[in-house]
C-alpha positions, 0 to 999 in steps of 0.5 A, spaced: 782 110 529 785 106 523 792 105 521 791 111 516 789 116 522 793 113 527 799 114 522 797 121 520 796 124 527 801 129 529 802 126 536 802 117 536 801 115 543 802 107 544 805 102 550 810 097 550 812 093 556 810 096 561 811 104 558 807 109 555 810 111 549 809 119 546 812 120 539 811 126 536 810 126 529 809 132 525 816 133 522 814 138 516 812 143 522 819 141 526 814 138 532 811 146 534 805 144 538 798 146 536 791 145 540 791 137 537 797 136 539 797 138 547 790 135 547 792 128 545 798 129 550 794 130 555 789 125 554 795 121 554 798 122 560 791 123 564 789 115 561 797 112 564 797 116 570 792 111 574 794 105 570 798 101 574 801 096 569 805 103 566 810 104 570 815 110 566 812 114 560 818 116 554 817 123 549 820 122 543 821 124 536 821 122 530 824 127 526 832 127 525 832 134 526 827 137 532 824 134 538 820 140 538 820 147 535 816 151 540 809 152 540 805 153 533 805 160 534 804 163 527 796 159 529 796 164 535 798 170 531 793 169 526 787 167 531 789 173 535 789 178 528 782 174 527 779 178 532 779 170 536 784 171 542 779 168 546 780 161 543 788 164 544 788 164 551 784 157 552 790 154 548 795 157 552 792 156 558 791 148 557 798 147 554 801 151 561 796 146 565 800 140 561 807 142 564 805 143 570 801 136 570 808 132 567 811 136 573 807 133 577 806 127 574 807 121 579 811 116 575 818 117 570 818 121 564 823 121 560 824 126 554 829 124 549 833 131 546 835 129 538 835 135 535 832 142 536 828 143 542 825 149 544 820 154 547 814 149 548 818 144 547 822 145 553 814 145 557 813 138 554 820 135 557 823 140 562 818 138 567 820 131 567 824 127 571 830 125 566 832 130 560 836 125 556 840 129 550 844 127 545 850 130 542 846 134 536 841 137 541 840 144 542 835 149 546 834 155 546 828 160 549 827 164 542 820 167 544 824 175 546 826 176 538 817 174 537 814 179 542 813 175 547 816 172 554 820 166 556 814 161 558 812 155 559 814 154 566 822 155 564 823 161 568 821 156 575 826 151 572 831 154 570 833 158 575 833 152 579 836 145 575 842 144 578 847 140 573 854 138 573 857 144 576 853 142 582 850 149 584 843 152 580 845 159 577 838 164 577 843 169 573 846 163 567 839 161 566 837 169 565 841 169 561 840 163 556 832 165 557 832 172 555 837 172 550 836 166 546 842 163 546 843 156 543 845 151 549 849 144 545 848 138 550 855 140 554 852 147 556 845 143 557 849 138 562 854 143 566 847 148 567 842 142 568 837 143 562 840 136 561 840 130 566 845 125 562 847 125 554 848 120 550 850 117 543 845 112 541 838 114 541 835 107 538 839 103 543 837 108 549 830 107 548 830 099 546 834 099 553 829 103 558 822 099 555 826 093 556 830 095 563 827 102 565 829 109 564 834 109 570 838 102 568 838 105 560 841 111 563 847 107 566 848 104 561 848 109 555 849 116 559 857 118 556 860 126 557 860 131 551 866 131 547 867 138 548 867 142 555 861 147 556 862 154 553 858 157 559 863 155 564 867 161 561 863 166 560 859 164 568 863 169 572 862 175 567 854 173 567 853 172 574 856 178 576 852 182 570 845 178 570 845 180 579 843 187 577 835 188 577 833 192 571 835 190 563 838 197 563 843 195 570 845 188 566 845 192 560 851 197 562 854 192 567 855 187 561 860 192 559 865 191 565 866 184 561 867 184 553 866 178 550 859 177 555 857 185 552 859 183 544 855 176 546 849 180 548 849 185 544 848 180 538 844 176 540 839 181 543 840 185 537 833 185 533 829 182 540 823 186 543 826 190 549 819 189 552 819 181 552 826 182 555 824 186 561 817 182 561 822 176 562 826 178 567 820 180 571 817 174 571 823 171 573 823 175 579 816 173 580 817 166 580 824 166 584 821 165 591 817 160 594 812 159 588 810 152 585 812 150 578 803 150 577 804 157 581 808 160 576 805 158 570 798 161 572 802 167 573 804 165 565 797 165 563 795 172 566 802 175 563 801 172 556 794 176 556 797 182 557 803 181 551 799 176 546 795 182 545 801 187 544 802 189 537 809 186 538 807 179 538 804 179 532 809 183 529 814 178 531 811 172 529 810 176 522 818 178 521 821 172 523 816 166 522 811 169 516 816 174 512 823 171 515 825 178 513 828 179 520 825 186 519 821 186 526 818 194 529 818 194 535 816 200 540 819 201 545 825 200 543 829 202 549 829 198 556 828 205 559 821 206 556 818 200 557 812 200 561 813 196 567 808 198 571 803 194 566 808 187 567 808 188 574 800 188 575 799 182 570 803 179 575 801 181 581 793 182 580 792 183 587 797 189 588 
Protein backbone atom coordinates (compact mmCIF):
# COMPACT_ATOMS: atom_id res chain seq x y z
CA UNK A 1 0.00 0.00 0.00
CA UNK A 2 1.52 3.51 -0.83
CA UNK A 3 1.48 6.55 1.67
CA UNK A 4 -1.38 7.98 -0.72
CA UNK A 5 -3.38 4.76 -0.25
CA UNK A 6 -2.63 4.44 3.44
CA UNK A 7 -3.54 8.09 4.16
CA UNK A 8 -6.69 7.82 1.92
CA UNK A 9 -7.92 4.92 4.04
CA UNK A 10 -10.86 5.09 6.08
CA UNK A 11 -9.14 2.97 9.18
CA UNK A 12 -4.94 3.26 9.52
CA UNK A 13 -3.60 0.57 11.41
CA UNK A 14 -0.14 0.72 12.51
CA UNK A 15 2.27 -0.21 15.92
CA UNK A 16 4.42 1.88 17.88
CA UNK A 17 6.58 0.22 20.70
CA UNK A 18 4.89 -2.48 21.52
CA UNK A 19 1.11 -1.07 20.67
CA UNK A 20 -1.35 -1.66 17.77
CA UNK A 21 -2.65 1.30 17.00
CA UNK A 22 -6.55 1.78 15.53
CA UNK A 23 -6.87 5.46 13.91
CA UNK A 24 -10.22 5.87 12.39
CA UNK A 25 -9.94 8.13 9.79
CA UNK A 26 -12.86 8.86 7.83
CA UNK A 27 -13.86 12.40 9.20
CA UNK A 28 -16.21 13.82 6.81
CA UNK A 29 -18.50 10.64 7.32
CA UNK A 30 -18.17 11.55 11.35
CA UNK A 31 -16.20 8.02 11.58
CA UNK A 32 -19.74 5.63 10.58
CA UNK A 33 -18.58 2.25 10.05
CA UNK A 34 -18.96 0.89 6.72
CA UNK A 35 -18.05 -2.87 5.31
CA UNK A 36 -14.01 -1.49 4.56
CA UNK A 37 -14.03 -0.20 7.81
CA UNK A 38 -14.89 -3.26 10.27
CA UNK A 39 -12.99 -5.36 7.57
CA UNK A 40 -9.60 -3.56 8.23
CA UNK A 41 -10.46 -3.76 12.01
CA UNK A 42 -10.89 -7.13 12.13
CA UNK A 43 -7.86 -7.92 10.18
CA UNK A 44 -6.06 -5.82 12.52
CA UNK A 45 -7.13 -7.44 15.47
CA UNK A 46 -6.69 -10.74 14.19
CA UNK A 47 -2.81 -10.11 12.94
CA UNK A 48 -2.11 -8.55 16.77
CA UNK A 49 -3.87 -11.28 18.62
CA UNK A 50 -1.08 -13.98 18.18
CA UNK A 51 1.97 -11.31 18.16
CA UNK A 52 3.72 -11.65 20.92
CA UNK A 53 5.57 -8.14 20.80
CA UNK A 54 2.15 -6.13 20.99
CA UNK A 55 1.03 -6.19 24.34
CA UNK A 56 -2.19 -3.47 24.33
CA UNK A 57 -4.09 -2.05 21.13
CA UNK A 58 -5.31 1.87 21.30
CA UNK A 59 -8.61 2.88 19.01
CA UNK A 60 -8.41 6.57 18.30
CA UNK A 61 -9.62 9.19 16.21
CA UNK A 62 -8.57 11.58 14.26
CA UNK A 63 -11.61 13.96 13.87
CA UNK A 64 -12.25 16.47 16.70
CA UNK A 65 -15.66 16.08 16.81
CA UNK A 66 -16.37 12.10 16.71
CA UNK A 67 -14.92 8.99 17.83
CA UNK A 68 -17.49 7.22 15.80
CA UNK A 69 -21.24 8.02 14.75
CA UNK A 70 -22.80 4.78 14.22
CA UNK A 71 -22.57 2.58 11.52
CA UNK A 72 -23.12 3.52 7.94
CA UNK A 73 -26.59 2.87 8.05
CA UNK A 74 -27.71 4.99 5.16
CA UNK A 75 -25.48 1.92 2.93
CA UNK A 76 -27.78 -0.55 4.65
CA UNK A 77 -30.75 1.27 3.66
CA UNK A 78 -30.19 1.74 0.05
CA UNK A 79 -28.77 -2.08 0.00
CA UNK A 80 -31.74 -3.19 1.56
CA UNK A 81 -34.28 -0.73 -1.21
CA UNK A 82 -31.85 -2.35 -3.94
CA UNK A 83 -33.34 -5.61 -3.60
CA UNK A 84 -29.38 -6.78 -1.84
CA UNK A 85 -30.36 -7.31 1.77
CA UNK A 86 -28.39 -10.27 1.59
CA UNK A 87 -25.19 -8.19 1.38
CA UNK A 88 -26.97 -6.45 4.36
CA UNK A 89 -27.33 -9.16 6.79
CA UNK A 90 -23.26 -10.15 5.95
CA UNK A 91 -22.35 -6.58 6.97
CA UNK A 92 -24.13 -7.08 10.00
CA UNK A 93 -23.22 -10.06 11.18
CA UNK A 94 -19.42 -9.67 10.44
CA UNK A 95 -19.53 -6.33 12.27
CA UNK A 96 -21.38 -7.95 15.71
CA UNK A 97 -18.41 -11.02 15.40
CA UNK A 98 -15.88 -7.95 15.75
CA UNK A 99 -17.64 -6.74 18.98
CA UNK A 100 -17.74 -10.15 20.30
CA UNK A 101 -13.93 -10.56 19.15
CA UNK A 102 -12.75 -7.21 20.97
CA UNK A 103 -14.92 -8.69 24.10
CA UNK A 104 -13.04 -11.46 23.99
CA UNK A 105 -9.74 -10.18 22.89
CA UNK A 106 -6.93 -11.30 25.21
CA UNK A 107 -4.86 -8.21 25.59
CA UNK A 108 -5.87 -4.40 26.60
CA UNK A 109 -7.78 -2.53 24.38
CA UNK A 110 -8.15 0.75 24.97
CA UNK A 111 -10.81 3.46 23.12
CA UNK A 112 -9.99 7.04 23.58
CA UNK A 113 -13.77 8.75 23.59
CA UNK A 114 -13.25 12.49 22.14
CA UNK A 115 -15.99 13.72 20.91
CA UNK A 116 -19.64 11.93 19.68
CA UNK A 117 -19.67 8.07 19.80
CA UNK A 118 -22.50 6.27 19.26
CA UNK A 119 -24.50 2.99 17.93
CA UNK A 120 -21.63 1.05 16.19
CA UNK A 121 -19.21 3.19 17.83
CA UNK A 122 -19.96 1.80 21.04
CA UNK A 123 -19.30 -2.05 19.39
CA UNK A 124 -15.97 -0.82 18.66
CA UNK A 125 -15.19 0.29 22.35
CA UNK A 126 -17.63 -0.96 24.86
CA UNK A 127 -16.23 -4.25 24.72
CA UNK A 128 -12.69 -3.32 25.63
CA UNK A 129 -11.00 -3.12 28.59
CA UNK A 130 -10.58 0.51 29.22
CA UNK A 131 -13.10 3.18 27.78
CA UNK A 132 -11.02 6.35 28.27
CA UNK A 133 -13.59 9.61 27.74
CA UNK A 134 -12.80 13.12 27.77
CA UNK A 135 -14.84 15.96 28.64
CA UNK A 136 -16.29 16.66 25.25
CA UNK A 137 -17.36 12.93 24.75
CA UNK A 138 -20.94 12.06 24.58
CA UNK A 139 -22.81 8.73 23.85
CA UNK A 140 -25.87 7.83 22.77
CA UNK A 141 -27.90 4.76 21.56
CA UNK A 142 -30.11 6.81 18.78
CA UNK A 143 -31.11 3.81 16.50
CA UNK A 144 -35.22 3.70 17.91
CA UNK A 145 -35.80 7.08 16.35
CA UNK A 146 -34.36 5.02 12.55
CA UNK A 147 -36.39 2.06 12.85
CA UNK A 148 -34.19 -0.03 14.48
CA UNK A 149 -32.85 -1.69 17.66
CA UNK A 150 -30.45 -0.92 20.11
CA UNK A 151 -27.46 -3.39 18.79
CA UNK A 152 -24.12 -3.92 18.99
CA UNK A 153 -23.92 -5.85 22.09
CA UNK A 154 -25.00 -2.53 24.12
CA UNK A 155 -28.15 -4.35 25.80
CA UNK A 156 -25.21 -7.10 27.35
CA UNK A 157 -22.96 -4.60 28.56
CA UNK A 158 -24.86 -1.78 29.69
CA UNK A 159 -26.85 -3.72 32.00
CA UNK A 160 -24.16 -5.11 33.36
CA UNK A 161 -21.04 -1.96 33.63
CA UNK A 162 -20.58 -0.91 36.99
CA UNK A 163 -19.13 2.69 37.46
CA UNK A 164 -18.60 5.06 39.91
CA UNK A 165 -22.05 4.41 41.91
CA UNK A 166 -20.58 1.30 42.43
CA UNK A 167 -23.68 -0.97 41.43
CA UNK A 168 -24.99 -1.97 37.79
CA UNK A 169 -28.58 -0.37 37.06
CA UNK A 170 -30.17 -2.88 34.28
CA UNK A 171 -33.30 -0.08 34.35
CA UNK A 172 -30.59 3.18 33.88
CA UNK A 173 -29.07 1.56 31.29
CA UNK A 174 -32.86 0.85 29.51
CA UNK A 175 -33.33 3.96 29.89
CA UNK A 176 -30.33 5.48 27.98
CA UNK A 177 -30.51 2.54 25.18
CA UNK A 178 -33.88 3.07 24.56
CA UNK A 179 -34.38 6.70 24.50
CA UNK A 180 -31.40 7.98 23.07
CA UNK A 181 -30.44 9.96 25.66
CA UNK A 182 -27.08 11.86 25.43
CA UNK A 183 -24.59 10.69 28.12
CA UNK A 184 -21.65 13.45 28.84
CA UNK A 185 -18.30 12.14 30.39
CA UNK A 186 -19.86 12.46 34.29
CA UNK A 187 -23.28 10.48 33.39
CA UNK A 188 -20.62 7.84 31.49
CA UNK A 189 -18.30 7.41 34.52
CA UNK A 190 -20.99 7.39 37.56
CA UNK A 191 -23.02 4.37 35.17
CA UNK A 192 -19.91 2.74 34.01
CA UNK A 193 -20.00 3.22 29.91
CA UNK A 194 -16.78 5.11 31.12
CA UNK A 195 -13.84 3.64 33.06
CA UNK A 196 -11.83 6.70 33.60
CA UNK A 197 -11.92 10.52 31.93
CA UNK A 198 -9.29 12.51 31.31
CA UNK A 199 -8.25 16.37 29.84
CA UNK A 200 -5.26 15.48 27.55
CA UNK A 201 -5.74 13.14 24.72
CA UNK A 202 -2.41 13.51 23.04
CA UNK A 203 -0.59 13.20 26.48
CA UNK A 204 -2.58 10.07 27.20
CA UNK A 205 -1.77 8.12 24.33
CA UNK A 206 1.91 9.51 24.31
CA UNK A 207 2.12 8.21 27.78
CA UNK A 208 0.11 4.60 27.28
CA UNK A 209 2.66 3.60 24.27
CA UNK A 210 5.59 4.65 26.30
CA UNK A 211 4.33 3.48 29.75
CA UNK A 212 1.21 1.19 28.83
CA UNK A 213 -2.54 1.89 29.14
CA UNK A 214 -2.77 1.38 33.06
CA UNK A 215 0.17 3.41 34.13
CA UNK A 216 -1.36 6.31 31.47
CA UNK A 217 -4.60 5.84 33.33
CA UNK A 218 -2.77 6.69 36.68
CA UNK A 219 -1.34 9.32 35.68
CA UNK A 220 -3.76 11.07 33.38
CA UNK A 221 -7.49 10.07 34.79
CA UNK A 222 -9.24 13.32 36.56
CA UNK A 223 -13.01 13.50 37.60
CA UNK A 224 -15.64 15.51 35.35
CA UNK A 225 -16.32 19.07 36.21
CA UNK A 226 -19.62 18.52 36.70
CA UNK A 227 -21.91 15.89 38.81
CA UNK A 228 -23.68 12.95 36.69
CA UNK A 229 -27.08 14.17 35.76
CA UNK A 230 -28.48 10.47 36.09
CA UNK A 231 -27.69 10.47 39.51
CA UNK A 232 -30.87 12.69 40.12
CA UNK A 233 -33.13 11.17 37.81
CA UNK A 234 -32.15 7.23 39.27
CA UNK A 235 -34.55 6.71 41.52
CA UNK A 236 -37.46 7.67 39.49
CA UNK A 237 -35.97 5.38 36.57
CA UNK A 238 -35.49 2.83 38.43
CA UNK A 239 -38.70 2.52 39.79
CA UNK A 240 -40.47 3.35 36.32
CA UNK A 241 -37.64 1.19 33.97
CA UNK A 242 -38.80 -2.42 36.67
CA UNK A 243 -41.96 -2.66 34.72
CA UNK A 244 -42.01 -5.51 31.82
CA UNK A 245 -43.84 -3.62 28.99
CA UNK A 246 -42.95 -0.22 27.09
CA UNK A 247 -46.69 0.66 28.09
CA UNK A 248 -46.16 -0.09 32.15
CA UNK A 249 -43.05 1.93 32.06
CA UNK A 250 -44.84 4.23 30.13
CA UNK A 251 -47.58 5.04 32.75
CA UNK A 252 -45.34 4.35 35.53
CA UNK A 253 -43.24 7.28 34.43
CA UNK A 254 -46.18 9.65 35.18
CA UNK A 255 -45.78 8.87 39.06
CA UNK A 256 -42.29 10.80 38.40
CA UNK A 257 -42.66 14.39 36.10
CA UNK A 258 -39.32 15.35 35.25
CA UNK A 259 -38.45 11.68 34.34
CA UNK A 260 -42.57 11.61 32.32
CA UNK A 261 -41.33 15.26 30.28
CA UNK A 262 -37.68 13.78 29.88
CA UNK A 263 -39.27 10.67 28.36
CA UNK A 264 -41.77 11.98 26.44
CA UNK A 265 -39.31 14.48 24.51
CA UNK A 266 -37.00 12.28 23.98
CA UNK A 267 -39.20 9.26 22.43
CA UNK A 268 -41.30 11.72 20.71
CA UNK A 269 -40.56 10.80 16.95
CA UNK A 270 -38.92 7.44 17.95
CA UNK A 271 -40.41 4.17 16.42
CA UNK A 272 -42.81 2.47 18.92
CA UNK A 273 -41.77 -0.94 17.56
CA UNK A 274 -37.87 -0.35 17.80
CA UNK A 275 -38.52 0.78 21.56
CA UNK A 276 -40.38 -2.74 22.43
CA UNK A 277 -37.86 -4.74 20.27
CA UNK A 278 -35.14 -3.17 22.52
CA UNK A 279 -36.67 -3.81 25.45
CA UNK A 280 -37.15 -7.52 24.42
CA UNK A 281 -33.90 -7.86 23.61
CA UNK A 282 -32.92 -6.62 26.81
CA UNK A 283 -34.92 -9.16 28.67
CA UNK A 284 -33.07 -11.79 26.19
CA UNK A 285 -29.66 -11.02 27.17
CA UNK A 286 -30.15 -10.11 31.04
CA UNK A 287 -29.49 -13.99 32.24
CA UNK A 288 -26.77 -16.18 31.92
CA UNK A 289 -26.21 -15.27 27.87
CA UNK A 290 -22.43 -14.28 26.87
CA UNK A 291 -21.76 -11.17 25.07
CA UNK A 292 -20.95 -13.32 21.36
CA UNK A 293 -24.64 -15.15 22.58
CA UNK A 294 -26.25 -12.01 22.82
CA UNK A 295 -24.98 -10.55 19.39
CA UNK A 296 -26.33 -13.81 17.54
CA UNK A 297 -29.30 -13.20 18.89
CA UNK A 298 -28.53 -9.46 17.55
CA UNK A 299 -28.27 -10.87 14.18
CA UNK A 300 -31.59 -12.97 14.07
CA UNK A 301 -33.60 -9.94 15.20
CA UNK A 302 -31.67 -7.39 12.90
CA UNK A 303 -33.31 -9.39 10.07
CA UNK A 304 -36.41 -9.29 11.09
CA UNK A 305 -36.33 -5.26 11.91
CA UNK A 306 -33.90 -4.10 8.72
CA UNK A 307 -36.56 -5.70 6.65
CA UNK A 308 -39.56 -3.50 8.03
CA UNK A 309 -40.45 -0.28 6.32
CA UNK A 310 -39.51 1.24 9.46
CA UNK A 311 -36.18 1.14 8.89
CA UNK A 312 -35.98 2.48 5.68
CA UNK A 313 -38.18 5.20 6.80
CA UNK A 314 -36.26 6.18 9.59
CA UNK A 315 -33.02 6.50 7.95
CA UNK A 316 -34.76 8.50 5.23
CA UNK A 317 -36.29 11.10 7.80
CA UNK A 318 -33.46 11.58 9.98
CA UNK A 319 -30.45 10.80 8.00
CA UNK A 320 -31.37 11.58 3.87
CA UNK A 321 -34.10 14.07 4.09
CA UNK A 322 -33.11 15.41 7.82
CA UNK A 323 -36.70 16.45 7.94
CA UNK A 324 -37.62 14.68 10.99
CA UNK A 325 -41.04 13.73 9.44
CA UNK A 326 -40.71 9.80 9.84
CA UNK A 327 -44.35 7.59 9.49
CA UNK A 328 -44.09 4.90 11.52
CA UNK A 329 -46.95 1.99 11.94
CA UNK A 330 -47.76 1.22 14.58
CA UNK A 331 -47.80 4.05 16.46
CA UNK A 332 -48.75 3.00 19.90
CA UNK A 333 -46.88 0.23 22.07
CA UNK A 334 -50.21 -1.55 22.61
CA UNK A 335 -50.15 -2.55 18.93
CA UNK A 336 -46.83 -3.44 18.50
CA UNK A 337 -46.61 -7.01 17.12
CA UNK A 338 -44.46 -8.72 19.93
CA UNK A 339 -45.03 -12.17 19.19
CA UNK A 340 -43.02 -11.61 15.76
CA UNK A 341 -39.84 -10.07 18.36
CA UNK A 342 -40.05 -12.66 20.64
CA UNK A 343 -39.87 -15.44 17.99
CA UNK A 344 -36.57 -13.75 16.37
CA UNK A 345 -35.33 -14.32 19.42
CA UNK A 346 -36.29 -17.13 20.46
CA UNK A 347 -35.92 -19.24 17.25
CA UNK A 348 -36.54 -22.52 19.08
CA UNK A 349 -39.66 -21.69 21.19
Amino acid sequence: MSLQEKVEAPVLTYTRHHTGVIELNRPRALNSLNPEMVSIIATALDAWRGDDDITQIIILSNSPKAFCAGGDVRHARDAVLGGHVDGVDDFFAHEYDTNADIGEYPKPIAALIDGVVMGGGLGISAHGSHRIVTEKAFASMPETAIGYFTDVGVAHMSQRMVGSRGVASPEIAKFWALTGYRMYAADMLWSGLATSVISDPEGFVADAIEQGIEAAVDKHATEPAEPAPLATLAPAIEEAFAHETWPEICAAAQAHPDLAELLTKLTASGCVTSIVASLELFHAESGEVSLREGLELEKALGKLMYRRDDFAEGIRAVLVDKSSDAKFSPVRGEDVDVDSIRAALNPRS
